[in-house]
N, C-alpha and C positions, 0 to 999 in steps of 0.2 A: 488815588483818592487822598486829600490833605487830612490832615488830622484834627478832631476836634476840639473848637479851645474849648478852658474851664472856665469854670464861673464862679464869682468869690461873691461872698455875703457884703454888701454897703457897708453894713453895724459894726460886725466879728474881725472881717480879714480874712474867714476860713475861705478853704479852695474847695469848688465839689466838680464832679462829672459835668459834662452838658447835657445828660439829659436831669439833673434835678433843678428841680423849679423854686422849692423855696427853703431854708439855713432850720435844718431842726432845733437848733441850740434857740434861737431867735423869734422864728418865724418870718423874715424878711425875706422878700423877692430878691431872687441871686440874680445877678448879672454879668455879663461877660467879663471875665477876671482884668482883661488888658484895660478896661475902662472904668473898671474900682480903684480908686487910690489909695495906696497903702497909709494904712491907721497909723498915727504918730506913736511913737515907743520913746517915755522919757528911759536916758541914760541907757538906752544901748543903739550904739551906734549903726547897727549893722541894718538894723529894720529897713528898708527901703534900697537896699546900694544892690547892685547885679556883683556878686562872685564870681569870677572865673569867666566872666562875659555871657555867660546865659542863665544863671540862680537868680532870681528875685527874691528876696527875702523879705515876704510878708507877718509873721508873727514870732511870738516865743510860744513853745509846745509844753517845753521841761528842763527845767535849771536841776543839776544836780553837781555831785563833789567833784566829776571828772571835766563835766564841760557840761556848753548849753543847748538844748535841740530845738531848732525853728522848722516851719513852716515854709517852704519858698514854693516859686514859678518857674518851673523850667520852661526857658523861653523857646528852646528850640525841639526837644520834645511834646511842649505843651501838656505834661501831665504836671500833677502836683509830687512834689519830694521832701526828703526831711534832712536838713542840716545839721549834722550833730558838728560843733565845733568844740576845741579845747580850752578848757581855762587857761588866760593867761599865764599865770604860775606851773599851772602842768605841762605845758607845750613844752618848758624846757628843760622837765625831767623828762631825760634819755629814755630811764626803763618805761615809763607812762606812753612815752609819745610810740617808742616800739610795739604795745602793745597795741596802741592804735592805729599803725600801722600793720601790724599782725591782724586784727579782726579786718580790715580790707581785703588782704590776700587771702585767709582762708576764706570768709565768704564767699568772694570770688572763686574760690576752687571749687563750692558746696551750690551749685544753682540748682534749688530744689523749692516745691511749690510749699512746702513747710518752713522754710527758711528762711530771711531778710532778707532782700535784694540788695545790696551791696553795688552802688552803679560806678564809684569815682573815689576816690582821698588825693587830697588838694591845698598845699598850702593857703590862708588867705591874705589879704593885705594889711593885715593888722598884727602879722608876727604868729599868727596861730596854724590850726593845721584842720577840716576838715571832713567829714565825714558824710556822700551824699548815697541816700538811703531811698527806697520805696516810700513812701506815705502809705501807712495804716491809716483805715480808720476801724475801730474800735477801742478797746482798754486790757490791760494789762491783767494778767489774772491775779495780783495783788489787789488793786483793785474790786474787784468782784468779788472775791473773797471776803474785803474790810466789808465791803454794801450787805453781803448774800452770806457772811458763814462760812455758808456749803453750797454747792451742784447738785444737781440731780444725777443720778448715777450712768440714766445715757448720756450726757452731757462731760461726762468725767472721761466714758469707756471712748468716746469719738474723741475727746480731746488725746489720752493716752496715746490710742492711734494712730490719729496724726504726727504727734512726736515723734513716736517709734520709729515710723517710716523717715523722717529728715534725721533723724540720729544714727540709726542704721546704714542711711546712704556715708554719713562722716564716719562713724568708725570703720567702715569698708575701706577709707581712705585712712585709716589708722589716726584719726582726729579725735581726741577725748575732748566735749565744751566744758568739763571741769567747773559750771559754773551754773549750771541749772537752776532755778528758783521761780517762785512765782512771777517775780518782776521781770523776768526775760522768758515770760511766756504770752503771748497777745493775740487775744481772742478776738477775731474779724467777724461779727456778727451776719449771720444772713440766715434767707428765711427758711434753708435748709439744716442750719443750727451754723456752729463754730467755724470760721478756717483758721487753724491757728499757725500760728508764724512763729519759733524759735529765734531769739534776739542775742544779741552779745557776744563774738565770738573769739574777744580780747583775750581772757585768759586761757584759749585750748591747749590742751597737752599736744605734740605733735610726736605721736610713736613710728614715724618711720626713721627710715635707717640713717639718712642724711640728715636730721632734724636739728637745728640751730637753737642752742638750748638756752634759756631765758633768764628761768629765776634759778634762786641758788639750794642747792638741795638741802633740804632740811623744813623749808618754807612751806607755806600752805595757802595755797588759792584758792576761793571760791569762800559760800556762804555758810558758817559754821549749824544750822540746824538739817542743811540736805546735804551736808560732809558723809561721804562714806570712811572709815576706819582706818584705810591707807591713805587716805587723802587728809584726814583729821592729822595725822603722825608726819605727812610732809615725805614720804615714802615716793625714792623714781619709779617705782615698781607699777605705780598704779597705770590701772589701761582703762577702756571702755567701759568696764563693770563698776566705777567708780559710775558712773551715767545710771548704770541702772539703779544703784543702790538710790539715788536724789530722786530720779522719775518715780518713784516709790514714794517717798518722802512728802513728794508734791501731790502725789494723788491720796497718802492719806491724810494728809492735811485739808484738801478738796472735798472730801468724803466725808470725815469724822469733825473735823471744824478746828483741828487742834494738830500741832506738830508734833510728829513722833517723838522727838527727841526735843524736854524744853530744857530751858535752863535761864539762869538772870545774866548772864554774861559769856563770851565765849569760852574763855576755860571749863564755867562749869557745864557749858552744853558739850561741849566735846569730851569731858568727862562723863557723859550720859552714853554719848556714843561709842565710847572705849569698852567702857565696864557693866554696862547696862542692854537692856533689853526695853523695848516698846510695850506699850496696853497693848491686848488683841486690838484690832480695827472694830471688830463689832464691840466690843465695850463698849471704848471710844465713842465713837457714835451713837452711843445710847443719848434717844430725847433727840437727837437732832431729826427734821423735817422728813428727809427720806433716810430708809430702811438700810441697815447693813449687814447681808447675813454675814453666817458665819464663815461660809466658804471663802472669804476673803480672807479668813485667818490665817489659812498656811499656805497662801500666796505671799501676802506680806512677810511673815517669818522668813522664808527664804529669800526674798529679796532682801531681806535686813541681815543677811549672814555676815559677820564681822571677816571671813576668811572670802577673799575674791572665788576660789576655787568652788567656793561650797554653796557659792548666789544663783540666782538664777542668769542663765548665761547672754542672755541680749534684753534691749529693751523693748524687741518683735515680741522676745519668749514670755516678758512680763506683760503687755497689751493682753494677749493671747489667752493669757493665764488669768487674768482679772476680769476680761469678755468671758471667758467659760466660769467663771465662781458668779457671772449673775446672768449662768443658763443661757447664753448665745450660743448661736451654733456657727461657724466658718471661724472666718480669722479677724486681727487685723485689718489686713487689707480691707477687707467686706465692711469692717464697720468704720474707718474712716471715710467715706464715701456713701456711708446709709444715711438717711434722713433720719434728725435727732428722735422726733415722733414716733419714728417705726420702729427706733432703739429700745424706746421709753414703751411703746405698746409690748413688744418682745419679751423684756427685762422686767416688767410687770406681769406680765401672766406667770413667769418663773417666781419672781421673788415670796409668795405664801409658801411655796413648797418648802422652796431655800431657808427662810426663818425657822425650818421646824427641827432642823439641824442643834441638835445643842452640844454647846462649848462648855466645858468644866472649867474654874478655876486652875491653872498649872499649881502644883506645889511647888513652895519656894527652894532655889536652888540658883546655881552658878546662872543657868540659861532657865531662863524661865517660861519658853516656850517648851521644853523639853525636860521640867523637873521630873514627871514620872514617866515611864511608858503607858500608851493608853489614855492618858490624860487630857488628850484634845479631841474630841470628837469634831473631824471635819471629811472635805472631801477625799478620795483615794487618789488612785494611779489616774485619773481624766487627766493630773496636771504636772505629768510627769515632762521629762524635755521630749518636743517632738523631735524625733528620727527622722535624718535624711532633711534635702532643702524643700519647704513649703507646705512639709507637714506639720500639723496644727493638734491642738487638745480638744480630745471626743469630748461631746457636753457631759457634763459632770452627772452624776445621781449623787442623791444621799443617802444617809444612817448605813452605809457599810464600815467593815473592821475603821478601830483606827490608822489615825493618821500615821501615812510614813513621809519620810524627808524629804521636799521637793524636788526636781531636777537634783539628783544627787551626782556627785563628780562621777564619773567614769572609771568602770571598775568596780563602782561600791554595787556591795552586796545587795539582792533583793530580796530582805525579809519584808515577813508580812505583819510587823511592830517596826514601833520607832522605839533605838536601843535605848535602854538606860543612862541618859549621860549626866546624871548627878556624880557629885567628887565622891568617890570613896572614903569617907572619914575612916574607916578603917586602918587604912593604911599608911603609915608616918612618912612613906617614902610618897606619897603622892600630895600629902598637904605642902609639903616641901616646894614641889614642883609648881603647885599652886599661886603659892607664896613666893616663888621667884616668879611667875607668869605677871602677878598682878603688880609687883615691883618694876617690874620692866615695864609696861604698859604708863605705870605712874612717871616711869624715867624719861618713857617718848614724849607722851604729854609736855611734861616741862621743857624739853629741849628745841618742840615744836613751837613753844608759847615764846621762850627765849629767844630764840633766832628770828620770829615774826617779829618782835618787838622795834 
């Protein structure tokens, strides 16, 4: 059976399926792609020329500081694709063009239905270099964000989901994406809800044993507001829990309307992440559109643990953990795969209960989730780490004892309080310690900023 051609909008340029009839952006009748001719593009040259002897290159999608991303025709395929090519000035920085040649091969290693397809990287005829991609269509969840705030909260827990699952399958392969953000997350609309695609796979940490190392230690990669604490400090140390701490980051920014960690420039947001603690999440989202109990409160806390050891340990464990604080029952798996609606039906008959949970102000202290003991009133052991592969968190109850520490490391004790972990003013020998802790963290900071520089 041959394959079907596409069919581009007269007006736009865009490429769509053969079975759509007419260009949503427009409204104009589509027609067979090979007998629309490509829209004029002043001052870039590349609009119209075949790449590599079967790209057609019909539009521009997105100019950005690395390079520019089009629209083309693959002519021997016949599906639609996306050209990311490099700016001429970056092609011929070494580390830049590595990089982009690093997100070809890991992708390529990562074929997974959460993932970017990654088809080809190709010099082109203009001295540059290439990148031939799946064609999305929908938007970035930057995007959505600017338009919408916020999500609705099935629409958060299926997106989380799906993540989980394509990040999980990479850190399985020892692959940290070190670069998580809203802008490299992209939301495929359908009338089932979201598919979402994970993008960018330029700056991965690569923690296997053979791994060819890149940047120079001390540096910092990725986005300074969903930086986890060893990643902020430029630490080789860091591994996959650096993912979870960001996938957190981005769901309560989706949620609450506002990033956990703000700041007016990257110093001082990294300075937030060093020595600072976040609003609850239910604060935060007070007044926004939909509801956020409280049970997300010491979900997030633990995911925002400043010590890798003391976080929550995958980003299965956190999907899981943030499905069960809005009363799901199964896992992940189950609800990247549910229909948004049945999420939204589910997650609504729980949430009156879940609101009746009440949170105390923490007293002020070093960690501010944990200024007293007793002081949080949220869920118990439902979201503790699940035991053994493919066990998951019983649906939660509420108004039992306080809260204790989530997924705690291994080994730690099971009381039934969260300890005291205020400073001991008391004691001269511990403000000391203190005071050399908070000195060093100020010393990382600075060596990290310097060396980026």
């Amino acid at each position: 059976m041959g394959k079907a051609p596409m069919k581009a909008c007269p007006a736009c340029g865009r490429l769509y399926p053969d079975e759509a009839g007419f260009c949503p952006v427009d409204g104009t009748r589509l027609s067979r792609a090979t007998d629309v001719p490509v829209p004029a593009a002043d001052g870039d040259a590349r609009i119209g020329q075949l790449l590599a002897g079967r790209y057609q290159v019909r539009r521009v999608v997105a100019d950005g500081g690395m390079g520019r991303v089009y629209e083309a025709l693959d002519m021997v395929d016949r599906r639609s694709v996306a050209l990311k090519v490099l700016h001429p000035e970056v092609a011929t920085d070494s580390v830049a063009l590595e990089r982009f040649r690093r997100e070809y091969e890991f992708s390529r290693q990562l074929p997974h239905q959460h993932i970017v397809e990654v088809l080809a990287f190709m010099p082109t005829e203009d001295g540059s270099y290439a990148l031939v991609m799946e064609f999305l269509y929908g938007e970035e969840l930057r995007a959505t964000l600017k338009r919408e705030r916020v999500i609705p909260p099935e629409r958060a827990v299926r997106m989380v989901s799906q993540i989980a699952l394509g990040l999980d399958e990479a850190h399985a392969t020892k692959l940290v994406h070190r670069d998580l953000k809203p802008d490299n997350i992209f939301l495929c609309q359908t009338v089932e809800g979201d598919i979402v695609k994970i993008l960018d796979f330029g700056s991965v940490k690569d923690k296997t044993d053979n791994a060819k190392k890149l940047t120079v230690m001390g540096t910092t990669i990725g986005s300074p507001y969903y930086m986890a604490p060893e990643q902020a400090q430029g630490l080789d140390t860091l591994d996959h829990r650096a993912d979870v701490w960001a996938l957190a980051a981005i769901f309560y920014e989706a949620v609450a309307g506002r990033v956990p960690f703000p700041g007016q420039n990257g110093p001082s947001i990294l300075l937030e992440i060093l020595t600072k603690e976040p609003m609850l999440i239910s604060q935060a989202g007070r007044g926004q559109p939909f509801l956020v109990p409280p049970s997300l409160d010491s979900v997030l806390m633990q995911a925002f643990r400043k010590a890798p050891a003391e976080r929550i340990a995958s980003v299965g464990a956190l999907a899981d953990a943030i499905g069960a604080a809005y009363g799901l029952q199964g896992s992940h798996r189950d609800w990247a795969t549910s229909r948004q609606s049945e999420l939204g039906a589910r997650i609504g008959e729980r949430l009156p209960g879940l609101m009746q949970v009440e949170t105390r102000a923490p007293a002020p202290g070093v960690d501010s989730f944990f200024g007293a003991a007793g002081g949080l009133e949220v869920m118990d052991d439902p979201f503790r780490a699940p035991v053994g592969p493919g066990a998951v968190p019983a649906s939660p109850s509420v108004g039992q004892r306080p809260a204790r520490a989530l997924f705690p490391p291994a080994g730690a004790a099971d009381t039934p309080e969260v300890a005291d972990l205020r400073i001991p003013t008391s004691s001269p020998g511990c403000i000391w310690l203190v005071v050399l802790g908070l000195l060093g963290l100020v010393v990382g900071v600075v060596m990290a900023l310097v060396l980026t520089r």
